[in-house]
C-alpha positions, 0 to 999 in steps of 0.5 A: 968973187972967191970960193967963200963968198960964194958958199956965203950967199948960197947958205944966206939964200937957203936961209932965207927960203927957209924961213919963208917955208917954215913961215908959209906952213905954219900959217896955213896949219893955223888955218883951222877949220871954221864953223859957219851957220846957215839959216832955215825956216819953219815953213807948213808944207805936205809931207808923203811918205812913199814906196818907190818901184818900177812895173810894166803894163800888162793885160790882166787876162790875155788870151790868143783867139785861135780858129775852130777849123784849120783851113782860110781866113776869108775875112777878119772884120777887126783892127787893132784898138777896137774894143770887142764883146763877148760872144761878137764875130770877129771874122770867117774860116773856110775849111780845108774842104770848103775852100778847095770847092769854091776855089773849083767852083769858082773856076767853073763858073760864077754861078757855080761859085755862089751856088757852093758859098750860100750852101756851105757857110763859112765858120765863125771866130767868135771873141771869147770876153769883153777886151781889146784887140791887141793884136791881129795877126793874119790877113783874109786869104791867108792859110791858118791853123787850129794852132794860129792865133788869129787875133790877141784880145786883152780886157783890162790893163793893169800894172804889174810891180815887185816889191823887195820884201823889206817894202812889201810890209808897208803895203796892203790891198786898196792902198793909194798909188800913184803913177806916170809912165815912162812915155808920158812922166808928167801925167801921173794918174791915181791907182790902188793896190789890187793883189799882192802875191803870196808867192815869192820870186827871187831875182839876184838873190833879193826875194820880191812880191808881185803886186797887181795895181789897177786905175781909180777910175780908168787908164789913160788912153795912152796907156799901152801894154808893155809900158814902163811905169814908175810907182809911189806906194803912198804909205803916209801922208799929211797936208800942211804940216810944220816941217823942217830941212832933215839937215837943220834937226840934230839927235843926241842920245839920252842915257839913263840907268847904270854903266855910263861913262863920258858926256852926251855922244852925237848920233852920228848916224842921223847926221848929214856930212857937214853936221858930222864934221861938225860936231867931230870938230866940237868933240876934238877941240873938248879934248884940247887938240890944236887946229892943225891936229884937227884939219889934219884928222878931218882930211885923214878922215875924208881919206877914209882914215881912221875917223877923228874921236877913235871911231874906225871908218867904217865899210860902205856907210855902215852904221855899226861902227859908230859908238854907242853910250852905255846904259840904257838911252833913248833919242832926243831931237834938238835944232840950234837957234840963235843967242846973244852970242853969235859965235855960240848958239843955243840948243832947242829940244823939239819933237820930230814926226815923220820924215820923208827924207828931205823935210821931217815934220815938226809936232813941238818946240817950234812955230811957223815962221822960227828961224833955226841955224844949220851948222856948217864947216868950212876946212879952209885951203888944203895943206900940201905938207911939208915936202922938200924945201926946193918944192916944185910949188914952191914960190911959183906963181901961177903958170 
């Protein structure tokens, strides 16, 4: 085979992949993006909206049970657990004095012994409240000071939580609280809010409010201090009311007044990702841009590229860098609903309550039962752009 012919099927070869290259990449940029609808139902159902934090359980008056007398704890008639009263006689001190003398007494004899311990009584520790006893920390026989504490005593438990100053607004005195301990999460117990502090604390710089919550009725008896609690300040609450997935209900602004310029704008900010791109999707073929010029701007998009529409992405979800329309404008909430044609739903303008941030309640436009459509958007396989003729993915078949 001579030189030419040679040169002959090498350029025949890369004319044919050629052709299959510019063949392969203009199909897949054909693969716009495609648009799917998921169906949702009205369905009645509570919605509660809440406050969430965390707190600890803590004795609501604490108090150490120190001795009157320095001297030795002869005995300690409680235990940890047991409740106590007022003014009852946990257990007896010797002084200094008087243990020295029946221990002399009782090294003479123990006639001598009991003669000295009937005449010199011992000094009772006396519990100051109504509690618990938390903690007992000495044994009879053991020297004490008028600085030990003998025992803990603490009266009611209560649950201490702090609350960012952005919620502390949404919660008042006899407020309803729901809460579950860390150790036993499936048993939640009602509380109510008892004392909000006037005092603020600062932690990493975010100013809090301590709140004091207390039981309904009761603590449970697992309930110790220094347990981790999780809270649901309930702010609102409604029972079997006409809701709908936050993501099916979509928002447009309504302008009025001088200054407007263009059509409707979606509310981007209320829109899940999928309604987003969905209706970027809308706005970019209005302005006549070819599939490949959308999914190219999608995935830009996705990359935290400028966002498609001329809207600059902007920094850690901020809303601010979303466009406004001129003029005056209020908020109009709408669903999409079927039609005659598949391909085109029609729009429904209803009215929203209150939202809990999965379900959003339903005051008018829709019944029990109406079937709504939720708009999705499928970008097909990723390009992988037009690289080198001789790619290394290129004609390869899986390895």
């Amino acid at each position: 085979m001579n030189r030419t012919m040679k040169w002959v099927i090498i350029l025949g070869v890369i004319g044919v992949g050629a052709g299959v290259w510019w063949a392969r990449s203009k199909g897949s940029d054909e693969e716009g993006a495609k648009t799917y609808y998921d169906v949702e139902k009205v369905e009645m159902r509570d919605i509660r909206i809440t406050v969430e934090s965390t707190g600890e359980v803590e004795p609501r008056n604490r108090l150490d049970v120190k001795p009157p007398i320095a001297g030795r704890l002869e005995e300690l008639m409680v235990d940890e657990g047991d409740k106590v009263k007022k003014g009852q006689i946990l257990g007896w001190i010797s002084s200094t004095e008087r243990a020295t003398l029946l221990d002399a007494a009782l090294a003479t004899s123990q006639e001598e012994y009991d003669y000295w311990k009937e005449l010199y009584k011992p000094s009772p520790l006396i519990s100051p409240l109504d509690g618990t006893i938390i903690a007992r920390n000495f044994e009879p026989g053991q020297s004490i000071a008028s600085s030990d504490s003998v025992v803990v005593i603490a009266d009611d438990l209560i649950i201490v939580a702090n609350l960012d100053e952005t919620d502390i607004g949404q919660v008042e005195p006899d407020q309803e609280v729901v809460v579950a301990l860390e150790a036993y999460p499936d048993n939640e117990f009602p509380c109510v809010v008892e004392k909000i502090a006037y005092d603020a604390t600062t932690v990493s710089s975010v100013t809090m409010y301590e709140v004091d919550v207390r039981a309904s009725r009761k603590l449970p008896p697992f309930a110790r201090s220094g347990m981790t609690a999780n809270l649901e300040f309930i702010v609102e609450e409604k029972e079997g009311v006409l809701t709908l997935p936050v993501s099916a209900i979509q928002q447009k602004s309504v302008k009025s007044g001088a200054g407007e310029r263009g059509g409707e704008r979606p509310d981007f900010s209320s829109m899940t990702e999928d309604q987003r791109k969905a209706a970027m999707v809308e706005r970019m073929k209005e302005r006549g841009l070819s599939d490949a010029e959308i999914k190219e701007r999608l995935a830009n998009f996705g990359q935290g590229g400028r966002r498609p529409g001329g809207m600059s992405g902007g920094q850690n979800g901020s809303q601010s860098s979303v466009r406004r329309p001129f003029g005056g404008s209020s908020v109009e909430s709408y669903v999409l609903v079927a039609s005659n044609d598949p391909d085109k739903p029609e729009t429904k303008t209803i009215k929203v309550g209150v939202s809990d941030g999965s379900y959003t309640e339903i005051l008018e436009g829709l019944e029990e039962g109406d079937e709504v459509l939720i708009k999705q958007v499928s970008l097909g396989p990723k390009k992988s752009g037009r690289g080198s003729l001789f790619s290394p993915t290129m004609g390869r078949g899986p390895r």
